[in-house]
C-alpha positions as CSV (number, residue, x, y, z in Angstrom):
1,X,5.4,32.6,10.6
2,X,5.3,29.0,9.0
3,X,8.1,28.5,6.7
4,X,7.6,27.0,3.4
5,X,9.7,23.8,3.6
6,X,7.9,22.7,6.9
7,X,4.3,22.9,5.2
8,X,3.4,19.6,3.3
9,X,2.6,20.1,0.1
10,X,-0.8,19.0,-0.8
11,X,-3.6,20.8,-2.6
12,X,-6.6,20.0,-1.4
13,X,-9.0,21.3,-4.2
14,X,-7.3,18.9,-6.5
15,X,-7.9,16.0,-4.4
16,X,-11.5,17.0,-4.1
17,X,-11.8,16.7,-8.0
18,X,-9.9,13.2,-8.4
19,X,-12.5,11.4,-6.0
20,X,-15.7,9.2,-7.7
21,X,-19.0,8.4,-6.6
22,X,-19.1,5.0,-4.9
23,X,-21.2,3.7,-7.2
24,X,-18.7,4.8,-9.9
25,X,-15.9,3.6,-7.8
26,X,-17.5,-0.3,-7.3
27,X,-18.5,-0.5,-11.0
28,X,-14.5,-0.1,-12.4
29,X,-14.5,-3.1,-10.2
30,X,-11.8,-1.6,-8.1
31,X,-10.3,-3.9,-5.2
32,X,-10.3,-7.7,-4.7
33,X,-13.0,-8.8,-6.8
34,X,-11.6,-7.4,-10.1
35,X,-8.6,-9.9,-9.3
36,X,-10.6,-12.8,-9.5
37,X,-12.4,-12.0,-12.5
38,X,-9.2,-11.1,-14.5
39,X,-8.2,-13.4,-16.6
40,X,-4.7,-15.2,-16.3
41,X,-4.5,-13.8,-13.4
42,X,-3.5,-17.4,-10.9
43,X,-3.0,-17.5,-7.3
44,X,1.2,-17.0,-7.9
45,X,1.0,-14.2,-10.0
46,X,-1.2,-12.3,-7.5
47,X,0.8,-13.1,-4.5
48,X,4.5,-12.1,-6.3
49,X,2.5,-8.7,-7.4
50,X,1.3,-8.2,-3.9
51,X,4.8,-9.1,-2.8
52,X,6.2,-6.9,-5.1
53,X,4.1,-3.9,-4.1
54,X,5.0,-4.2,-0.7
55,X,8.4,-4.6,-1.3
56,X,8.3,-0.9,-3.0
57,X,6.5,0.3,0.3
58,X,9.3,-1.1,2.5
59,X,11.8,0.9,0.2
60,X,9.9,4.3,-0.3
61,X,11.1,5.5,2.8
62,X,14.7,5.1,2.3
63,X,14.3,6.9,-0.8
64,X,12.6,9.4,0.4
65,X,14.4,10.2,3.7
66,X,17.7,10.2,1.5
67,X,16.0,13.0,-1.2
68,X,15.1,14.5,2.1
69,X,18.6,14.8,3.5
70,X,20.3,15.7,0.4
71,X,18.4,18.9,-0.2
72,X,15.7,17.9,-2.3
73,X,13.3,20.6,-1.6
74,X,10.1,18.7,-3.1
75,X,10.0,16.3,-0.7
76,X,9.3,16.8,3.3
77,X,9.4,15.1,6.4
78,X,5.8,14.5,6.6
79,X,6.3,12.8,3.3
80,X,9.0,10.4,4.3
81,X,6.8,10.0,7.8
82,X,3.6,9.0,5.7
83,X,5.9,6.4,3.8
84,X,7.0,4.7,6.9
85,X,3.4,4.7,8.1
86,X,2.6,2.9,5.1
87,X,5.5,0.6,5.4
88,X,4.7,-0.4,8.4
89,X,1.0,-0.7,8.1
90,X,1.9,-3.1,5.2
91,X,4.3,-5.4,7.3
92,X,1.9,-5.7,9.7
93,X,-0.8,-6.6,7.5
94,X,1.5,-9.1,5.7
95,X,2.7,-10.9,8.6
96,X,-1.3,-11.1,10.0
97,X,-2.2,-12.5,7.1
98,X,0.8,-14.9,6.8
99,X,-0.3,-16.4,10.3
100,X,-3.9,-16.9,9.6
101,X,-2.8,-18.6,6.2
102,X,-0.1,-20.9,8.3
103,X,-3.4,-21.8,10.6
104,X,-5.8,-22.7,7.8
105,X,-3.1,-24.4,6.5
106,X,-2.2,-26.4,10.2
107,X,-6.3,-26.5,10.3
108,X,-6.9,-28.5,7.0
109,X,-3.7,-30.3,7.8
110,X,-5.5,-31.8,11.3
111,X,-8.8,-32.7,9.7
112,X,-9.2,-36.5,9.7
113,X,-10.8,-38.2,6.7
C-alpha cells in the first residue's frame, strides 16, 4: 500500500483540459517572437527579466525543500526534485548561452575592416 504523502500530487484530467491546439498556442504569439514584437520591450529589459526568472528557479528549491522538511504536507519530494531539475536545466542553459554570446562577441571582435 502506497501512502498518501509519497504520491505526487497531480491531477491529470485537469492538465488535459488546460492544454491548446498548436495553432491556438502560436497565434497568442507565445515564446520568443512575442518579445520582439512587444513594444518597449529593449535588449536590457529582456535579459534582467530572463535573469530574474532564473534567479527564482535557482531559489525554488530551497523553498521548497525547507516546506518540505518542516512538515508542510502540500508539498513532496518529487516536487522539490522537479525544482532542482529545473534549476539546473536553467544554469546550464544560461551558461551555454553565455559562452556562445562571449564567441560572437570574440568573433566580431577578430573581424578586420
Amino acid at each position: 500500500m502506497i501512502e498518501n504523502r509519497l504520491v505526487p500530487n497531480i491531477d491529470i484530467l485537469s492538465d488535459f483540459s488546460r492544454t491548446m491546439p498548436i495553432d491556438e498556442f502560436s497565434q497568442k504569439g507565445f515564446g520568443v517572437s512575442s518579445m520582439k514584437d512587444a513594444p518597449g520591450n529593449d535588449f536590457k529589459t529582456v535579459l534582467s527579466g530572463l535573469v530574474s526568472d532564473l534567479n527564482n528557479d535557482i531559489a525554488k528549491p530551497d523553498q521548497l525543500l525547507n516546506q518540505q522538511m518542516t512538515g508542510n504536507s502540500e508539498v513532496d519530494i518529487h516536487d522539490v526534485m522537479a525544482a532542482m531539475s529545473k534549476a539546473e536545466l536553467g544554469i546550464s542553459l544560461a551558461t551555454q548561452i553565455t559562452s556562445k554570446v562571449v564567441n560572437a562577441y570574440n568573433t566580431v571582435m577578430n573581424i578586420s575592416i
